[in-house]
C-alpha atoms as an extended CHARMM CRD file, in Angstrom:
* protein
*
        64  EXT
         1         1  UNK       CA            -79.8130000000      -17.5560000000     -123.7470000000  PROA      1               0.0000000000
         2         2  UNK       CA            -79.8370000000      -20.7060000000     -126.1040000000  PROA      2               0.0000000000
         3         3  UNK       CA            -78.6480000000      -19.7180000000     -129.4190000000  PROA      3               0.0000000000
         4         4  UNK       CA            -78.8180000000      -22.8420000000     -131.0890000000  PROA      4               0.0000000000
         5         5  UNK       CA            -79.9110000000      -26.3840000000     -129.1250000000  PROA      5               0.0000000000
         6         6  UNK       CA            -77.7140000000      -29.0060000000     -131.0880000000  PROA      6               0.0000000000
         7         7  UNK       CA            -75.7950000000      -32.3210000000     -130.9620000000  PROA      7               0.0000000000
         8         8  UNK       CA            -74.1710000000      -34.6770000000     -133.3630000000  PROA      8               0.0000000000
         9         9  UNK       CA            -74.1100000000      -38.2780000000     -132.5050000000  PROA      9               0.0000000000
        10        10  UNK       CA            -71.1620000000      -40.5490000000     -132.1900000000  PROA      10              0.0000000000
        11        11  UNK       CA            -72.7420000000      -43.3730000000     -133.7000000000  PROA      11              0.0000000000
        12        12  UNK       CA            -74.0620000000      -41.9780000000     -136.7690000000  PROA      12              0.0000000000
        13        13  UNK       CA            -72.3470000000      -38.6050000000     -137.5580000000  PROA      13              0.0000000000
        14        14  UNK       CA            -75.7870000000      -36.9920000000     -137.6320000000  PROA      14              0.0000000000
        15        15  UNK       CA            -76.3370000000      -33.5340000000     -136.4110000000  PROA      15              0.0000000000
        16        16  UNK       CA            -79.2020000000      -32.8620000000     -135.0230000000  PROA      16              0.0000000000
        17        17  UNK       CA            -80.9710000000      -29.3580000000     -134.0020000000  PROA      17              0.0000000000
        18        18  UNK       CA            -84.0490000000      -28.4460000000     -131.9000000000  PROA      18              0.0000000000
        19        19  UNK       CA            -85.6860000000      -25.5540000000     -133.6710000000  PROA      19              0.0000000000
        20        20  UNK       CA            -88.8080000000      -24.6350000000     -131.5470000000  PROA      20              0.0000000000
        21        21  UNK       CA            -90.0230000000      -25.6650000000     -128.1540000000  PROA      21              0.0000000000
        22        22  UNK       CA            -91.0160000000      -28.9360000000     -128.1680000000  PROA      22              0.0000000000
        23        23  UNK       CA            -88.9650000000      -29.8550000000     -131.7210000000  PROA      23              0.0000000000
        24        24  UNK       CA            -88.0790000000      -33.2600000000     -130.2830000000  PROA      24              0.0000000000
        25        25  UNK       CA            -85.5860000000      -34.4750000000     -133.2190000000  PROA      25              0.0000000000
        26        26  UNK       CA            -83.6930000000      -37.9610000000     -132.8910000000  PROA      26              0.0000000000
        27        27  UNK       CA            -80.4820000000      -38.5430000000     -135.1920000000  PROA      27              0.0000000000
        28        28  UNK       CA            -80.7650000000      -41.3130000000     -137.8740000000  PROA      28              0.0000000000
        29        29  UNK       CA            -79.7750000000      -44.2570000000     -136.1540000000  PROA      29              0.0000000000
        30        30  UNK       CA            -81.9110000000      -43.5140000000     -132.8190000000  PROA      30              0.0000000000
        31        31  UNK       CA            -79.4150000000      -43.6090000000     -130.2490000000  PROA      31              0.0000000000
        32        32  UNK       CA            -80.3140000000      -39.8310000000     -129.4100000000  PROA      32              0.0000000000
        33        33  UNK       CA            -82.4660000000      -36.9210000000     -129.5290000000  PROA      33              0.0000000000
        34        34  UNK       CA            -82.6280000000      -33.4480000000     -128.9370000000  PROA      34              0.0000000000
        35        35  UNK       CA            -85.6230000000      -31.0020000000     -127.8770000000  PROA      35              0.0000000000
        36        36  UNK       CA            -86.4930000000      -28.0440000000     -126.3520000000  PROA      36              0.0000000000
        37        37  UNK       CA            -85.3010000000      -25.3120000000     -129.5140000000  PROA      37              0.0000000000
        38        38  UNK       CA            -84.2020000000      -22.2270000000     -127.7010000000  PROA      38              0.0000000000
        39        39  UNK       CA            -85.8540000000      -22.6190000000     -124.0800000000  PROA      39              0.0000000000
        40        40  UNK       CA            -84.3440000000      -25.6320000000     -122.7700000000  PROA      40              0.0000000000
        41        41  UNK       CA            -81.5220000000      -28.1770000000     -123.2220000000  PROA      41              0.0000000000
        42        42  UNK       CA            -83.2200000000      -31.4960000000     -123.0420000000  PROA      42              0.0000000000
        43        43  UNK       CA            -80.8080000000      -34.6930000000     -124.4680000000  PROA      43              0.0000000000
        44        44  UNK       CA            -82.1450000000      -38.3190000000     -124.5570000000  PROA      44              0.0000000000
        45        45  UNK       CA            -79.9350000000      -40.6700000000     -125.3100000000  PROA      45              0.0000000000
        46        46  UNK       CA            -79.5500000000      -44.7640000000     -124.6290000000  PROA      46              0.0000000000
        47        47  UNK       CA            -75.5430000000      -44.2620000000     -123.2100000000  PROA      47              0.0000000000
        48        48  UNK       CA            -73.6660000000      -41.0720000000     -123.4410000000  PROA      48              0.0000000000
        49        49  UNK       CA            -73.0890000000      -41.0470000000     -127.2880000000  PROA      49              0.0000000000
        50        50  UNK       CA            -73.2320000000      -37.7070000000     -128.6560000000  PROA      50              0.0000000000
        51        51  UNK       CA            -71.0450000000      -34.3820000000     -128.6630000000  PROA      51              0.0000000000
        52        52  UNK       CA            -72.8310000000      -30.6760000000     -127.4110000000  PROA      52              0.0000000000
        53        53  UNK       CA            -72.2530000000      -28.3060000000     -130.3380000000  PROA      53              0.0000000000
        54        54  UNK       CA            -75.0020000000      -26.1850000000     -128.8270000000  PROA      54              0.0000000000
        55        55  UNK       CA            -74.3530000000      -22.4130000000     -129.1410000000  PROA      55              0.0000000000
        56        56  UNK       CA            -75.4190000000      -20.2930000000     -125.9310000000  PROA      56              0.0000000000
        57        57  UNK       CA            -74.6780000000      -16.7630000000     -125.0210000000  PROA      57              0.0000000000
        58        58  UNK       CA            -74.5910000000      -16.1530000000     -120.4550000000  PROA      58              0.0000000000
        59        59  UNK       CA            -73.6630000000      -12.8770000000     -121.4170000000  PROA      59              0.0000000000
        60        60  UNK       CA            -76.9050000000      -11.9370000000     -121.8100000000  PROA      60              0.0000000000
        61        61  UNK       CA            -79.3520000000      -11.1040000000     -119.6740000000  PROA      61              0.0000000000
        62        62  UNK       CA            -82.1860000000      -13.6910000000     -119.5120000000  PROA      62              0.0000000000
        63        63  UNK       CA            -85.8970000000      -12.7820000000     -119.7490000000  PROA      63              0.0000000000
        64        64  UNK       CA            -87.5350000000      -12.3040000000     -116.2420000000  PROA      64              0.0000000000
């Protein structure tokens, strides 16, 4: 279960959340994005430039 979808980019310092499915959301400077809220970890980025401070929880059972 994704309990918060969110990075913060090494570039810019921004962090950046994905609310809702579909919340595509790029930090300031453009060198990444988030999307996908709490039903899928999507990350688009130019080169590997960000940090994962998503929040998920495996302890819990996920919806069938």
């Amino acid at each position: 279960m994704i309990i918060r979808n969110a990075i913060r980019c090494n570039i810019c310092g921004d962090e950046i959340e994905s609310k809702h499915r579909h919340d595509y959301v790029e930090c300031k400077c453009g060198a990444c994005a988030v999307d996908g809220g709490h039903d899928y970890l999507r990350r688009c980025f130019k080169e590997e430039c960000y940090t994962d401070i998503s929040v998920t929880d495996h302890s819990r059972k996920e919806k069938e």
